[in-house]
C-alpha positions in Angstrom: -51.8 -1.5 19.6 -52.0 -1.3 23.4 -50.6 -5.1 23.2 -47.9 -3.7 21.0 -46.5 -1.4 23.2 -46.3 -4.4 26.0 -44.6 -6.6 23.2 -42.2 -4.1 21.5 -39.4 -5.5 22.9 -39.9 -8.7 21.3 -38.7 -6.7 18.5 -35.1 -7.3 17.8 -33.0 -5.4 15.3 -32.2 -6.6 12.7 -28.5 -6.8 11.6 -27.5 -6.2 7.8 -27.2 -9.4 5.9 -24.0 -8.9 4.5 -22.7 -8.4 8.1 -24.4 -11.6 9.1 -22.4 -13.4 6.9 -18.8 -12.6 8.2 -17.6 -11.9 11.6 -18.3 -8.6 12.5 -16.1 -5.7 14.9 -18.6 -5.9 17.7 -17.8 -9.2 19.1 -21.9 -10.6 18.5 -22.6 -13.3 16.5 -24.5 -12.4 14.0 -28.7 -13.1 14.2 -30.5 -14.8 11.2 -34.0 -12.9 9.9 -37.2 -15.1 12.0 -40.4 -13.6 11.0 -41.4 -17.3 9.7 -40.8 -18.5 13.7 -42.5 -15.1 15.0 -45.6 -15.7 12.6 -45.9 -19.2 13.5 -45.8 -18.3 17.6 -48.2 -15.5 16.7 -50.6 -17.7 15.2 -50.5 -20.0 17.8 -51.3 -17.2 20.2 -53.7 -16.2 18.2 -55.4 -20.0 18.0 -55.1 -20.4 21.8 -56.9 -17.0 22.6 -59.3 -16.1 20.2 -63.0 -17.4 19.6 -63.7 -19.3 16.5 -65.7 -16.8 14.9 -63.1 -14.3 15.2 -60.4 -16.7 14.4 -59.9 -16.3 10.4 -60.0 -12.6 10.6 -57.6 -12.6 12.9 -55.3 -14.9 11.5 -55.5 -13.1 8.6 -54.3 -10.2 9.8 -51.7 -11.8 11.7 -50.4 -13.0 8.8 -50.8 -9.5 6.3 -48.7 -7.7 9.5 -45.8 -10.2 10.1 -45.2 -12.1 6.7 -43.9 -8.8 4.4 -41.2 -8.8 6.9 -39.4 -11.6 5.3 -38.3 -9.4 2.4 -38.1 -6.1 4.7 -34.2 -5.9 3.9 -34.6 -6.0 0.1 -37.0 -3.4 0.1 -37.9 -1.6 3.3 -40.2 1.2 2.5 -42.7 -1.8 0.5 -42.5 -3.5 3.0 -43.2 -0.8 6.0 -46.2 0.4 3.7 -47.7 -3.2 3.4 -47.3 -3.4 7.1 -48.7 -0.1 7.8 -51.6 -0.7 5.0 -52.3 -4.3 7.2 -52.4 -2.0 10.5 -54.7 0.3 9.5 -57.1 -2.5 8.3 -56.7 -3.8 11.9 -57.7 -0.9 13.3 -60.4 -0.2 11.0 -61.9 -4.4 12.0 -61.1 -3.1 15.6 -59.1 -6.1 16.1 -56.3 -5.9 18.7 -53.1 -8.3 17.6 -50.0 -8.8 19.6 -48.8 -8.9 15.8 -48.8 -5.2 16.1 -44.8 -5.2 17.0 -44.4 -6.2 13.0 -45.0 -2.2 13.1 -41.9 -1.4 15.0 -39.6 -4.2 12.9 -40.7 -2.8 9.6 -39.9 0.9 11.0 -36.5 -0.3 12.7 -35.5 -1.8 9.5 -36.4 1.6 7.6 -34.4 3.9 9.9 -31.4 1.4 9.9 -31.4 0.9 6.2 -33.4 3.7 4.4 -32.5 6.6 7.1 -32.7 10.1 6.9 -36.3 11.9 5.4 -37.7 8.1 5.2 -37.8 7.5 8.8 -39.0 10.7 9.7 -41.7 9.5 7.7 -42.0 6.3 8.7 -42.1 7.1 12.0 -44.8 9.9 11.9 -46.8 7.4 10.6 -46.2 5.0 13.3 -46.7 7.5 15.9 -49.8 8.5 13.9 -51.0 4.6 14.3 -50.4 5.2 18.1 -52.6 8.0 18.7 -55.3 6.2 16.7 -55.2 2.9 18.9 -54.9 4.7 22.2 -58.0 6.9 20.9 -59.9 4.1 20.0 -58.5 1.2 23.2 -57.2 3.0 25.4 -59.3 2.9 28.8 -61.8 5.4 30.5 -59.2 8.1 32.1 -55.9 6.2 31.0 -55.4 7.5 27.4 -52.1 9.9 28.3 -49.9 6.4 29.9 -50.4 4.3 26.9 -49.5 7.3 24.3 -46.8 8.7 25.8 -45.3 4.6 26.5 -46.0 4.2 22.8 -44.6 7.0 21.4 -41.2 7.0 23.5 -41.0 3.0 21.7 -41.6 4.8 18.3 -38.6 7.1 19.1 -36.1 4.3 20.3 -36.7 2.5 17.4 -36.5 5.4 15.3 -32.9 6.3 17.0 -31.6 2.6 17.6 -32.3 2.1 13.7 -30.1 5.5 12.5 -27.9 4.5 14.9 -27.3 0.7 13.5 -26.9 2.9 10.0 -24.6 5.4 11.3 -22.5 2.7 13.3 -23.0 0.6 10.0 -21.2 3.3 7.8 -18.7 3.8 10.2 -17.3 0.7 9.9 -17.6 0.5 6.2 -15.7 3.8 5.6 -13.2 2.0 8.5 -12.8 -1.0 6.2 -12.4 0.9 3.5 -9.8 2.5 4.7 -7.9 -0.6 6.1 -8.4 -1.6 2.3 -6.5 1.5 0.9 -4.2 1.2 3.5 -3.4 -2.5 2.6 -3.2 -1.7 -1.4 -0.6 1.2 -0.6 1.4 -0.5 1.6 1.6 -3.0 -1.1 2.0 -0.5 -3.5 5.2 0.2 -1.5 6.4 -3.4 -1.3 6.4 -3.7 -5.1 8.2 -0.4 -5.6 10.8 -1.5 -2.8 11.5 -4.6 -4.7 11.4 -3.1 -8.1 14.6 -0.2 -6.1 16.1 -3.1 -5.2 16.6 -5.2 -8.0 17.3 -2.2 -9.8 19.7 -1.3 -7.1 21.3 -5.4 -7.3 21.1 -5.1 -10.9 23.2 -1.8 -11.3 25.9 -3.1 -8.7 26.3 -6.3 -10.7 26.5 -4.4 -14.2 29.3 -2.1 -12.2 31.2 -5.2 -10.3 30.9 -7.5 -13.4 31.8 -5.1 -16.0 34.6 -3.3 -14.3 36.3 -6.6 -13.0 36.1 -8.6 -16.1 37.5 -5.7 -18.1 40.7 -5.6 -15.5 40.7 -9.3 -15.5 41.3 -9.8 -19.3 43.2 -6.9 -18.9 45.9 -8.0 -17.1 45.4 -11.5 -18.5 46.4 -10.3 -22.4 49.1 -8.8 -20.6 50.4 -11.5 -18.7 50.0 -14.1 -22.1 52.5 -11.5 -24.2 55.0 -11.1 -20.9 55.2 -14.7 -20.1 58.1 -15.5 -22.1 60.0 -12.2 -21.7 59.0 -11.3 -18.1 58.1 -14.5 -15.7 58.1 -12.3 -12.8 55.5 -9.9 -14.3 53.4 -12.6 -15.7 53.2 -14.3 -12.1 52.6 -10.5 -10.7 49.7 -10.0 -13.5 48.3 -13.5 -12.7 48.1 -12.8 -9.0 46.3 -9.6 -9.8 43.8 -11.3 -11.8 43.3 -13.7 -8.6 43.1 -10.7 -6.4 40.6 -8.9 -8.8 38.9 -11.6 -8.8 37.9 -12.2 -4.8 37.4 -9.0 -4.8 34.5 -9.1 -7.8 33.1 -12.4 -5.4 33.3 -10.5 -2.6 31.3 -6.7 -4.1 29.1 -9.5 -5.4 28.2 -11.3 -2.3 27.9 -8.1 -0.5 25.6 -6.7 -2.3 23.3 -9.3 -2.7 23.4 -9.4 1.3 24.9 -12.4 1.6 27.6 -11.3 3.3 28.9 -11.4 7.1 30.5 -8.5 8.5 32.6 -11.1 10.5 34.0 -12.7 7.1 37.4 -12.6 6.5 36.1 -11.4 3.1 34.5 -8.9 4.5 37.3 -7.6 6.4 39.9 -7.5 3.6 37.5 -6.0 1.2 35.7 -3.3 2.9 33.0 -1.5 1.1 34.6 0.7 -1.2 34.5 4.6 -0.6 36.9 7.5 -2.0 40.0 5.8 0.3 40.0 2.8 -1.9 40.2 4.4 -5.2 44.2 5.0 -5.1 43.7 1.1 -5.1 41.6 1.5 -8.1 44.1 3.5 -9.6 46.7 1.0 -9.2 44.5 -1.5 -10.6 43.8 0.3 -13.9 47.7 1.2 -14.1 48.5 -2.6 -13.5 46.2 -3.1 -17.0 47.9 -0.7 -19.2 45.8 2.6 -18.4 48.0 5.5 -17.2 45.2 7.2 -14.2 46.0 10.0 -12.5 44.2 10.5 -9.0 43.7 14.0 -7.2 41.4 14.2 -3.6 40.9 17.8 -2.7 40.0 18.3 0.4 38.8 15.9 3.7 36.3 13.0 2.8 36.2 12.1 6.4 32.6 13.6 6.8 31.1 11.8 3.7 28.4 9.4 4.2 29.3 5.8 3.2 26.7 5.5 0.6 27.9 9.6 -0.7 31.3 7.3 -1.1 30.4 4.4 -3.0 28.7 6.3 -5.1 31.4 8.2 -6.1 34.0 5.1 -6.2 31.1 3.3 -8.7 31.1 6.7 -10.8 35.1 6.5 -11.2 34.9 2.6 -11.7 32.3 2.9 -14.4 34.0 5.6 -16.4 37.8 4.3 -16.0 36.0 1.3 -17.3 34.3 2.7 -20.3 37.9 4.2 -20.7 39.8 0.7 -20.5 36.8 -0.6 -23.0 36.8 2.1 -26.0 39.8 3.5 -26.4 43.2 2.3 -27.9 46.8 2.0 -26.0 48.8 5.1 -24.7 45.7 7.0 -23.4 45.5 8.5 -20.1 42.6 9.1 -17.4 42.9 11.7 -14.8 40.4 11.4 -12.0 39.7 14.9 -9.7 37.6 14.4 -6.4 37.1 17.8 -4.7 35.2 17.6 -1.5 33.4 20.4 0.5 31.3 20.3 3.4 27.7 20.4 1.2 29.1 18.7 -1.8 31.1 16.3 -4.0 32.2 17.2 -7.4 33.7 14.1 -9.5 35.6 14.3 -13.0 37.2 12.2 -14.9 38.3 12.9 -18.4 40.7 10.8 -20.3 42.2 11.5 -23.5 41.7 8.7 -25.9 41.3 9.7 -29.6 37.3 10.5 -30.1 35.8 9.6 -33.7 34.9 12.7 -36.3 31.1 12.9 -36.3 30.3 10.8 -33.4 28.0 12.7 -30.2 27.2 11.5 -26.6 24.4 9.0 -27.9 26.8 6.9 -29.8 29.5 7.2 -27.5 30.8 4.2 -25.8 28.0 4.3 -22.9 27.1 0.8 -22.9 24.4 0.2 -20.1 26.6 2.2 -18.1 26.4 5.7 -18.6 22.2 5.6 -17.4 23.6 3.5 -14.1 25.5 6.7 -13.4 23.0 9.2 -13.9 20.9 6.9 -11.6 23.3 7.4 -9.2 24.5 10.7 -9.6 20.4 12.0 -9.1 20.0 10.0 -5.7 22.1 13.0 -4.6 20.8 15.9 -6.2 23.2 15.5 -9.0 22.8 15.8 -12.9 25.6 13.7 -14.5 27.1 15.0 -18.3 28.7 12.5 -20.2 30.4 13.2 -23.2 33.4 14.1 -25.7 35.4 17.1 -25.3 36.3 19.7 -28.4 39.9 18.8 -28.3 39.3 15.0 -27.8 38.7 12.7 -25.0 36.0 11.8 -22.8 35.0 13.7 -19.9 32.2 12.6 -16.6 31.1 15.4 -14.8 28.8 15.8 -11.8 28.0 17.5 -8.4 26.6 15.9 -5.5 24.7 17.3 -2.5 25.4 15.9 0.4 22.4 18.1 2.2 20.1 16.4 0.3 19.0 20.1 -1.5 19.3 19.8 -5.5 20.4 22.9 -7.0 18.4 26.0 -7.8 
């Protein structure tokens, strides 16, 4: 073994395979496995230097140290035994082999992929093979050098091995990480797409449904008025046309299609609590009496708080338009406070014996609202009220605390 501990740096560690076949965080290219190339240079070492009657022995041993370490990755405590079984055979033919630095490989490989209890082992039984060579080669007067240069190589390796593994772990636990990271952030991709077609879908069921409604609305009542009442016919007509951009123009907006710039944009602003008196008007031009109160300032309402609200009063003045006959009337009460908003609207349309809120007119509607209402802390009730009529009722927080 005193060749060994001249050679051991001939030893190079040996990377993990699966690291060897992608590029790794530390910048160096990864090293294929050469005991094949090291066993051939070894035995021609070994043919250049040694006598021809000590020539098969050892080859042989040349071989029994360096070929195991072509499956040292697969299984390295076989393969540090076989080494160490070849070793002590050496030592026991009192052959000295350069080959000897197979020792440190096989232990390397142990530490790096084994670690812990194992290469404590696998060292003290390279460290053991040390003492034995430097007992049996070392020089008259020189034993103390050689030992003490032969165990500090049995600790590096020992250490540069657990630290390939703990370096090795590191960077799995980091990639596995990076993994998780990647599957929740597209996790939260897939839920912001799923929020916002649910969010485009409930605008269009609100924008569709409301402005049809009015449309045909004012369209019945311009097709019985157009022989009477030309002027009111051309007035409903123009209202249908109005209604009309203004459906396009909810529409584009909320697909995001459209330019602030635009004079679209401009003339149809996104509808808050100032534009329902011009909601009101619309429902009056269509045959449904509303009544609008606003209690209180709005001026410190979030935008979004607003539409909200003017997409709850659209959607039930809708419903309202929808289900229930001529002459009835829809009062609409906004009452604003600093923390909250508290909407109704109750009409008074005639409500069939025996019917409840789940067979009440509520469409695809009525869960749109809730939807809405909940973003704000709010539980919407829906339903018919004991002396007739429909009444929508909810509360929303605009501190962003739900109630107790």
């Amino acid at each position: 073994m005193t060749e060994a501990a001249a050679g051991h740096d001939t030893a190079h560690p040996v990377r993990h395979r699966n690291r060897a076949q992608r590029p790794t965080t530390t910048g160096l290219p990864p090293t294929k496995p050469t005991p094949l190339l090291l066993l051939l240079l070894l035995l021609l070492h070994v043919a250049a230097t040694r006598a021809p009657h000590e020539l098969p022995a050892a080859a042989a041993l040349t071989v029994a140290l360096t070929l195991p370490l072509l499956w040292r990755q697969r299984a390295p405590r076989a393969v540090f035994g076989a080494v160490a079984a070849a070793a002590f055979v050496q030592w026991l033919a009192n052959v000295q082999l350069p080959s000897d630095a197979a020792l440190l490989v096989a232990l390397y490989t142990v530490a790096a992929h084994v670690g812990g209890r194992a290469a404590l082992v696998a060292g003290a039984v390279v460290e053991g093979g040390a003492l034995l060579a430097c007992l049996r080669w070392a020089t008259e007067g020189a034993f103390l050098a050689p030992f003490l240069a032969l165990t500090a190589t049995v600790v590096a390796t020992v250490a540069l091995g657990m630290n390939a593994r703990t370096a090795r772990a590191y960077l799995a636990a980091l990639e596995e990480r990076a993994a998780r990271l990647e599957q929740h952030q597209d996790q939260q991709a897939r839920l912001a797409v799923a929020e916002e077609r649910t969010r485009i879908a409930r605008e269009m069921h609100d924008i569709v449904t409301h402005n049809l409604s009015v449309m045909v609305a004012l369209t019945d009542a311009a097709v019985q008025t157009q022989h009477r009442s030309p002027d009111r016919t051309t007035t409903a007509m123009l209202q249908v046309s109005e209604t009309g951009r203004q459906a396009l123009t909810d529409m584009r907006r909320s697909l995001g299609i459209l330019r602030t710039d635009e004079p679209d944009a401009q003339r149809h602003p996104l509808p808050g609590i100032a534009q329902l008196d011009t909601l009101a008007d619309r429902m009056r031009a269509t045959g449904l009496p509303t009544r609008l109160d606003i209690l209180g300032s709005h001026s410190h309402v979030p935008a979004t708080a607003q539409l909200t609200v003017y997409r709850l009063v659209q959607e039930a003045l809708t419903n309202t338009l929808q289900h229930t006959p001529a002459g009835t009337r829809a009062d609409v009460r906004i009452q604003c406070s600093a923390a909250t908003l508290t909407v109704d609207i109750t009409d008074n349309g005639p409500h069939l014996p025996g019917s409840s809120t789940s067979s009440a007119p509520s469409g695809q509607g009525i869960p749109g609202m809730r939807e809405r209402s909940a973003a704000y802390g709010g539980t919407l009730r829906a339903g018919p009220l004991p002396g007739g009529g429909w009444n929508v009722h909810t509360r929303l927080h605009l501190d962003g605390a739900a109630p107790a």
